[in-house]
PLY file of the C-alpha trace (Angstrom):
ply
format ascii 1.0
element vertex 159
property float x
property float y
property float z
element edge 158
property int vertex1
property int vertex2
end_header
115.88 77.45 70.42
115.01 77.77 74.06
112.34 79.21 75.25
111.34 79.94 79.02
108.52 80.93 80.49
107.70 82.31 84.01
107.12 78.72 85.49
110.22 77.76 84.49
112.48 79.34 87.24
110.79 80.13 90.40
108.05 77.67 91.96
106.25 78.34 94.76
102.75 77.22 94.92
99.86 78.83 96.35
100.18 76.56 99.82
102.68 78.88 101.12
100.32 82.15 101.56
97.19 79.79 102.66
99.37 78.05 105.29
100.42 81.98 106.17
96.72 82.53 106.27
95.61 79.65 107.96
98.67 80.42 110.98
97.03 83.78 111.56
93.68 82.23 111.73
95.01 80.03 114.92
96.78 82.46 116.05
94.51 85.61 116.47
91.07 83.33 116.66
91.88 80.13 118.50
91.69 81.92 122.31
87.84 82.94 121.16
86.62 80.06 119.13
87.25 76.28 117.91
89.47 76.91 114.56
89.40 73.61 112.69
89.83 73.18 108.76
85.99 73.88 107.82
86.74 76.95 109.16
89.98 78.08 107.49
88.60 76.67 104.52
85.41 78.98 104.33
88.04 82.26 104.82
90.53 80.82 102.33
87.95 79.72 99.90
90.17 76.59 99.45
89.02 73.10 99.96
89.24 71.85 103.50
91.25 68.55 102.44
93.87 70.58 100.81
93.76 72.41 104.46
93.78 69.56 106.32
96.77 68.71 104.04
98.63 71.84 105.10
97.84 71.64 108.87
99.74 68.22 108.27
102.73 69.62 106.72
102.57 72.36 109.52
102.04 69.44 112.84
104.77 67.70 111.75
106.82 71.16 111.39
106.13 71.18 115.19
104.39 74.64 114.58
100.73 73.25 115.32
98.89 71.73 117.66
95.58 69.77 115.98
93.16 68.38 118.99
90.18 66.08 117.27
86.82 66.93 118.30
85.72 70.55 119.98
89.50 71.26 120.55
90.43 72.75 116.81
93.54 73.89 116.13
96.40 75.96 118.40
100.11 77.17 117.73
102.69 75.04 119.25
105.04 78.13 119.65
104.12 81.47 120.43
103.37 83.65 117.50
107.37 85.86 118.00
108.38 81.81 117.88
107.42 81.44 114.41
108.86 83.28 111.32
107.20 83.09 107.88
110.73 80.90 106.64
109.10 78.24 109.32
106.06 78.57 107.73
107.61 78.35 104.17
110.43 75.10 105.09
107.12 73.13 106.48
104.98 73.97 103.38
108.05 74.19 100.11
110.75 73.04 99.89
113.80 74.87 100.70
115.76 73.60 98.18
117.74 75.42 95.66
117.57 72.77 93.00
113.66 72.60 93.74
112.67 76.27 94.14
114.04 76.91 91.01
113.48 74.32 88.27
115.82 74.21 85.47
114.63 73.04 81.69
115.11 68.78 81.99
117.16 68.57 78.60
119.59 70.99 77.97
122.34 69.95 74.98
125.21 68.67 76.70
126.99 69.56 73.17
126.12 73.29 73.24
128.52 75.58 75.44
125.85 77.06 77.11
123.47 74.15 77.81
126.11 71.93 79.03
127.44 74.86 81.76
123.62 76.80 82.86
123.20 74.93 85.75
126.62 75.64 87.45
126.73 78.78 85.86
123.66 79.65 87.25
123.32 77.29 90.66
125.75 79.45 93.25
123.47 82.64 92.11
120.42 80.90 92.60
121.53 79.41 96.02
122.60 83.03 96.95
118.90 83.90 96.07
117.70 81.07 98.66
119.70 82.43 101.36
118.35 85.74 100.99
115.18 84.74 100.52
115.46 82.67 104.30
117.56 85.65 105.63
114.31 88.23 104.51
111.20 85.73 105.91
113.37 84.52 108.72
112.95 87.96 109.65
109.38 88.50 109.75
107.89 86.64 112.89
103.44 85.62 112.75
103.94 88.21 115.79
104.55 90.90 113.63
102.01 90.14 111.09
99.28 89.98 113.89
100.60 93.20 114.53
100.15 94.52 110.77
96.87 93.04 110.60
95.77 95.35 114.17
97.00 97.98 112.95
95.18 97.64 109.82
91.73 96.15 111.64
91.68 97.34 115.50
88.53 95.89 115.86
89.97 92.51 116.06
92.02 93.26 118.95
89.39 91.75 121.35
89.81 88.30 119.23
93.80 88.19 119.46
95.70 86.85 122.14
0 1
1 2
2 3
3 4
4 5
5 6
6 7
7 8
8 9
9 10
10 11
11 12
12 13
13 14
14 15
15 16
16 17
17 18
18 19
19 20
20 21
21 22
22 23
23 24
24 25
25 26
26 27
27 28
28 29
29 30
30 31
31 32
32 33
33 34
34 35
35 36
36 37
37 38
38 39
39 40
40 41
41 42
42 43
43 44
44 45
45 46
46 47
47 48
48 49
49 50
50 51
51 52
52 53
53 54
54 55
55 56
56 57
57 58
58 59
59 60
60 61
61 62
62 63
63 64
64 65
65 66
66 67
67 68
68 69
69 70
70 71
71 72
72 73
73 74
74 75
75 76
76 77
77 78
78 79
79 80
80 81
81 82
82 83
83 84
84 85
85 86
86 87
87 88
88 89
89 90
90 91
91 92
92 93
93 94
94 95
95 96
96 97
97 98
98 99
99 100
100 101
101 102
102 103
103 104
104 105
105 106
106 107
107 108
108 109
109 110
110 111
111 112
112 113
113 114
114 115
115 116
116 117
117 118
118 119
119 120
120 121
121 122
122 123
123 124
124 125
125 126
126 127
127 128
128 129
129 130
130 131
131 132
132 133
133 134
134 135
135 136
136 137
137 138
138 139
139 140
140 141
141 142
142 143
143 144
144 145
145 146
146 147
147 148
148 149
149 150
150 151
151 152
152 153
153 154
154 155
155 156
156 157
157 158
């Protein structure tokens, strides 16, 4: 009998929303004050290795700029530059066949089994599309703008 449970389909790890986080961070704070992993790590509450981690998944993304000593950390782009799917395809992977796992040992003999993963894979990659189409959409700009909205006193800390 199968059985599936919610881990089974859609994986995407916490790293996506702290790498979100830690992009707003630069972005509104890094004009006013050295932002460096301690510090995204205290407003996070995640360990500053596993940010260091992510600020090395987002360099390489070419969406960060990490200076050692008193220079911190500073967007390579401007924040309308960068959508959340940048964020997301330097953090996950944008993968159909990864974002959603499939069960490792389906019977090949049983109708269903042998035929779920092309049954199911154009659907799925139709999902992955959307899901780039939707975040592609939604620049660090515009969450900046959200979060002033929501918190006006900060607008003397963005840039």
């Amino acid at each position: 009998m199968l059985q599936f449970t919610r881990g089974d389909f859609m994986r995407v790890s916490t790293r996506f929303p702290i790498a979100v986080h830690a992009m707003m961070m630069i972005s509104a704070l890094s004009s006013k004050r050295r932002v460096n992993s301690d510090f995204i790590s205290e407003s996070t509450g995640v360990n500053a290795v596993i940010i260091r981690n992510i600020f090395s998944q987002l360099k390489k993304a070419n969406l960060i700029t990490v200076s050692p000593g008193p220079g911190g950390t500073t967007l390579s782009k401007s924040p309308e530059q960068i959508s959340l799917w940048d964020i997301y395809a330097a953090i996950e992977s944008d993968k159909t066949e990864d974002i959603f796992k499939f069960h490792e040992n389906p019977s090949p003999h049983c109708p269903i089994g042998s035929n779920i993963y092309e049954l199911l894979f154009s659907h799925l990659d139709d999902a992955v599309t959307a899901l780039k189409d939707s975040l592609s959409q939604v620049s660090l700009a515009v969450l900046l703008t959200d979060l002033l909205e929501k918190l006006p006193y900060l607008s003397s800390d963005a840039e």
